[in-house]
N, CA, C and O atoms as a GROMACS GRO file, in nm:
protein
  236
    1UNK      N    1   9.397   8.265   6.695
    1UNK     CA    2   9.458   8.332   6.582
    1UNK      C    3   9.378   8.456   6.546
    1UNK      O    4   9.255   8.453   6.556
    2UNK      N    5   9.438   8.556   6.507
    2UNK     CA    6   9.383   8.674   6.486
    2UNK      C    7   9.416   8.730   6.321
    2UNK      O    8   9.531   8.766   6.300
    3UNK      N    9   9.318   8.737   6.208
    3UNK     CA   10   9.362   8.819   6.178
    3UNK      C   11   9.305   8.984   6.121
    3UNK      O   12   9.194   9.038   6.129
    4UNK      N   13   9.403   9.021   6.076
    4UNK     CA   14   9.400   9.162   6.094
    4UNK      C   15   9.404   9.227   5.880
    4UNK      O   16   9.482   9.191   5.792
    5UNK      N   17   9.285   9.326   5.870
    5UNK     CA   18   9.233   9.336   5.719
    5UNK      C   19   9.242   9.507   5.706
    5UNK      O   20   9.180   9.586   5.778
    6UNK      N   21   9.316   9.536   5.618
    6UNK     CA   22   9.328   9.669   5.666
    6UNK      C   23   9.182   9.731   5.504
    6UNK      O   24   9.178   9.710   5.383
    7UNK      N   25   9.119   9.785   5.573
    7UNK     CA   26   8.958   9.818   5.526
    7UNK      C   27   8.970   9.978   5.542
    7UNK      O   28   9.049  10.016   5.628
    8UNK      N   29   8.884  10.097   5.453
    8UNK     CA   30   8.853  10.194   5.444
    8UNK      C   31   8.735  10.209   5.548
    8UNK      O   32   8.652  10.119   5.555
    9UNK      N   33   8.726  10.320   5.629
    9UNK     CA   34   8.649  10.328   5.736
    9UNK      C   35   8.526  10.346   5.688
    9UNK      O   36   8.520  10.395   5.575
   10UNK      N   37   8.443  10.325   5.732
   10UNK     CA   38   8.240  10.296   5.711
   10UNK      C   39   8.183  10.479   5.772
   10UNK      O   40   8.070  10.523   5.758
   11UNK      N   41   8.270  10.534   5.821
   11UNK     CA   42   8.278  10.674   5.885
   11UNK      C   43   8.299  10.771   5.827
   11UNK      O   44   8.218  10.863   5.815
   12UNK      N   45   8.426  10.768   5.773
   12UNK     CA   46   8.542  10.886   5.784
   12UNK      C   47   8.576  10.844   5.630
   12UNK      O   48   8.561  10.938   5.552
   13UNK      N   49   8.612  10.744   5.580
   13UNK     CA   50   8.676  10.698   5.440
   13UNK      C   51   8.805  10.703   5.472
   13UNK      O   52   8.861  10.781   5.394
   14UNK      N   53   8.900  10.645   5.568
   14UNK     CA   54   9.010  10.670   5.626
   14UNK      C   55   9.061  10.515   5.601
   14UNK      O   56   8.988  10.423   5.563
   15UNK      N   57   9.166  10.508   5.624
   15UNK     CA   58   9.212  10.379   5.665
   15UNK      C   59   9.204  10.296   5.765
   15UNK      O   60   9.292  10.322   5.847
   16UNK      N   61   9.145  10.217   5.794
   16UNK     CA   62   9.124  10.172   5.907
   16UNK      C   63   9.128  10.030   5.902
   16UNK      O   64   9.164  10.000   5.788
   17UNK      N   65   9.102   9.897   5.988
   17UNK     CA   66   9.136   9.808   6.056
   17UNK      C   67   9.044   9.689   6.071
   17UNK      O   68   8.964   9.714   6.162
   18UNK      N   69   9.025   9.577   6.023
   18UNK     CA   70   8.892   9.487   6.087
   18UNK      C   71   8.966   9.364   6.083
   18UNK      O   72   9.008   9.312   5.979
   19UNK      N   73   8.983   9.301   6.246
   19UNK     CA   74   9.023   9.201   6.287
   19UNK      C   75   8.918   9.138   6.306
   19UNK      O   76   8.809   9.161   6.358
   20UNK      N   77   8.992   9.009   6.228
   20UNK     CA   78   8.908   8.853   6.273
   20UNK      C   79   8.946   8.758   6.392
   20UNK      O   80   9.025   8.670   6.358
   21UNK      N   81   8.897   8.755   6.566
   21UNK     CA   82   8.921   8.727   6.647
   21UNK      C   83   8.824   8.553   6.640
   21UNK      O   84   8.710   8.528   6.679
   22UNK      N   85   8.884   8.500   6.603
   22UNK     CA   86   8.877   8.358   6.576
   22UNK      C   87   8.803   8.252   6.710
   22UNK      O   88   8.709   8.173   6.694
   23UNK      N   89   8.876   8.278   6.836
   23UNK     CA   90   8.879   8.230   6.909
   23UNK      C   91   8.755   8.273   6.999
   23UNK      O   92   8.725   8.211   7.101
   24UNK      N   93   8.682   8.392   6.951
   24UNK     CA   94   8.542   8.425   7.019
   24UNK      C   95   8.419   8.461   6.910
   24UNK      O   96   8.312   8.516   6.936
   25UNK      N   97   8.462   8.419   6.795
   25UNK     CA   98   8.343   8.492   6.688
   25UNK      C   99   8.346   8.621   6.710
   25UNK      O  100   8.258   8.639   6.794
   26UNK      N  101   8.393   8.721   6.684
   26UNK     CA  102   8.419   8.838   6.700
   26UNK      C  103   8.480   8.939   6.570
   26UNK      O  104   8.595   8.904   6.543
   27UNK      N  105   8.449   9.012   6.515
   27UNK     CA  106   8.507   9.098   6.411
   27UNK      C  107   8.482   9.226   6.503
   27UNK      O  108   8.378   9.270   6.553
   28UNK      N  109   8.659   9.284   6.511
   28UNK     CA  110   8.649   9.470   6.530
   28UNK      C  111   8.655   9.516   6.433
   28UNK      O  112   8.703   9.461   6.334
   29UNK      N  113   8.615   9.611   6.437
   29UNK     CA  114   8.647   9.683   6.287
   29UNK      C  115   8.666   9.854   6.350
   29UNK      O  116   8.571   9.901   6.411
   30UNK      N  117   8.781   9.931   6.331
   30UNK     CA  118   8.803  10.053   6.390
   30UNK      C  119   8.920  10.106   6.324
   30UNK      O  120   9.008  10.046   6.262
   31UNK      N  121   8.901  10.250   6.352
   31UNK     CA  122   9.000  10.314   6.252
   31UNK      C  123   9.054  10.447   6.379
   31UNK      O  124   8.986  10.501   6.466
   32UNK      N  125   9.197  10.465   6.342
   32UNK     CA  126   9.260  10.550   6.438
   32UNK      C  127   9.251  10.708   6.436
   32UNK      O  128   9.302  10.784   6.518
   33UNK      N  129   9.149  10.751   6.290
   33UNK     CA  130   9.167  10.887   6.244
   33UNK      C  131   9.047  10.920   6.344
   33UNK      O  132   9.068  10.976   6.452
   34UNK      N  133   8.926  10.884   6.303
   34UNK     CA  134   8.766  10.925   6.358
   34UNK      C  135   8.773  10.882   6.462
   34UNK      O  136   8.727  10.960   6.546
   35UNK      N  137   8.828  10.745   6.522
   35UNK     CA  138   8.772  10.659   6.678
   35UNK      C  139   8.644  10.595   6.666
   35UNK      O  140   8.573  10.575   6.764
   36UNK      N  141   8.598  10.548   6.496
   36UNK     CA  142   8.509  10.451   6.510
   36UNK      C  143   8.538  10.352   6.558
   36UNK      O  144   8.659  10.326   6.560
   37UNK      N  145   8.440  10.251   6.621
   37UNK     CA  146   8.485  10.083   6.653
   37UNK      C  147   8.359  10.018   6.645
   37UNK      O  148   8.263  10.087   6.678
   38UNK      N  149   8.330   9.877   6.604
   38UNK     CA  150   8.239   9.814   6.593
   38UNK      C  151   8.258   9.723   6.602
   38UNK      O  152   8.333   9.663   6.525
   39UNK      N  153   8.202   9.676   6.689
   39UNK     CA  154   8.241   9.464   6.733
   39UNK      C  155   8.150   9.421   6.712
   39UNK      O  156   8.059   9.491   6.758
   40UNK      N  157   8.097   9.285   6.633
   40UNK     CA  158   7.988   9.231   6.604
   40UNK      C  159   8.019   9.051   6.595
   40UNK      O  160   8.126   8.990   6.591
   41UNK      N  161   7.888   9.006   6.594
   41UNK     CA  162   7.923   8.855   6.616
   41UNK      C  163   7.943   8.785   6.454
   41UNK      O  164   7.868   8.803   6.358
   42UNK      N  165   8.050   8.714   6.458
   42UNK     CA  166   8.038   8.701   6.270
   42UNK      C  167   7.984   8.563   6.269
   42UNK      O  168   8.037   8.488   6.187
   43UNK      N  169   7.886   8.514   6.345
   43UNK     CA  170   7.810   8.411   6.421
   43UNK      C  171   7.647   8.455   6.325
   43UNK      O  172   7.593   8.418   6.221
   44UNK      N  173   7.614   8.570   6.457
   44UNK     CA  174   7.486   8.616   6.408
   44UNK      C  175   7.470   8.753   6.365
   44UNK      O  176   7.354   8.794   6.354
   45UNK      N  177   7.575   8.839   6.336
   45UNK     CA  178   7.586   8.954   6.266
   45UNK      C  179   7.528   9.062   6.366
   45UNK      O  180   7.525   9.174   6.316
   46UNK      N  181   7.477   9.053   6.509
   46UNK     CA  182   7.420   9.168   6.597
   46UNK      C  183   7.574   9.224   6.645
   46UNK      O  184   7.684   9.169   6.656
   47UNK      N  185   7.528   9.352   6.666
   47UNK     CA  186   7.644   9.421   6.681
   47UNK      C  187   7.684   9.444   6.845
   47UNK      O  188   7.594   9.494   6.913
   48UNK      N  189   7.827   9.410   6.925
   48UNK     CA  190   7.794   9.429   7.041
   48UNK      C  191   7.851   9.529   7.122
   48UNK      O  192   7.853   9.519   7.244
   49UNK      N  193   7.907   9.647   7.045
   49UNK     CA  194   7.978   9.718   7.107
   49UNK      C  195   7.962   9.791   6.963
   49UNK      O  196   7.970   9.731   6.856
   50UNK      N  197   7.931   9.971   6.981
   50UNK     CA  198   7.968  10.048   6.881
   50UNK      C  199   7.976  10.220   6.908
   50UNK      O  200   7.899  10.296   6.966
   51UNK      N  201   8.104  10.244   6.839
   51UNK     CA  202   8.105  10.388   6.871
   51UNK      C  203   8.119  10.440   6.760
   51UNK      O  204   8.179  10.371   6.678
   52UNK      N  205   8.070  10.572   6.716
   52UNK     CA  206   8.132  10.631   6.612
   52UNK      C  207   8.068  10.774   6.593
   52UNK      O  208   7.959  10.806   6.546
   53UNK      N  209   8.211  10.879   6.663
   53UNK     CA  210   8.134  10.980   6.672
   53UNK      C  211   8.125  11.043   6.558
   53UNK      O  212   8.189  11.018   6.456
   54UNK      N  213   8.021  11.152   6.577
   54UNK     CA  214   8.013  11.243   6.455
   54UNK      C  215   7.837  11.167   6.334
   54UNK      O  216   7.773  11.214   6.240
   55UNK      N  217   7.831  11.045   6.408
   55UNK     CA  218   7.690  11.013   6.311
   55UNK      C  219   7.567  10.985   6.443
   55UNK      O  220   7.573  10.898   6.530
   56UNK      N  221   7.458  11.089   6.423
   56UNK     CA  222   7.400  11.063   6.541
   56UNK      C  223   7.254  10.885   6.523
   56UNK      O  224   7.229  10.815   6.425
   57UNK      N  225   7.209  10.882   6.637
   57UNK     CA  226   7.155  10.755   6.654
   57UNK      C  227   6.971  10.835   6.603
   57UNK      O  228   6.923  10.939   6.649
   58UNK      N  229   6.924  10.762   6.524
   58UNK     CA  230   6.801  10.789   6.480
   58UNK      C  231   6.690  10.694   6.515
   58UNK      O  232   6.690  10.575   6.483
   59UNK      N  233   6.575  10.768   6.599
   59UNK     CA  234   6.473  10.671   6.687
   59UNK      C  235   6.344  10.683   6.597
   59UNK      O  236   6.241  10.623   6.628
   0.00000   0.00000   0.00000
């Protein structure tokens, strides 16, 4: 079962999308304006997949 939360983007402030994929511990969360996406485990909260252009990565 999937479901689907329609959420303001963490990016852009857009409308965007965060499905609850039940069947793998999985939350996407992505929006169609920017092309953010973020998959994370709603298990242990590490993130396993993330894009989001326009914010750079700080070392």
């Amino acid at each position: 079962m999937q479901i689907v939360q329609k959420i303001r983007c963490p990016n852009c402030g857009s409308e965007g999308e965060r499905h609850y994929l039940s069947h793998s511990q999985l939350t996407r969360t992505q929006c169609p304006t920017c092309d953010y996406l973020m998959v994370s485990c709603t298990r242990t909260g590490r993130v396993i997949e993330a894009y989001a252009p326009g914010i750079l990565a700080r070392r």
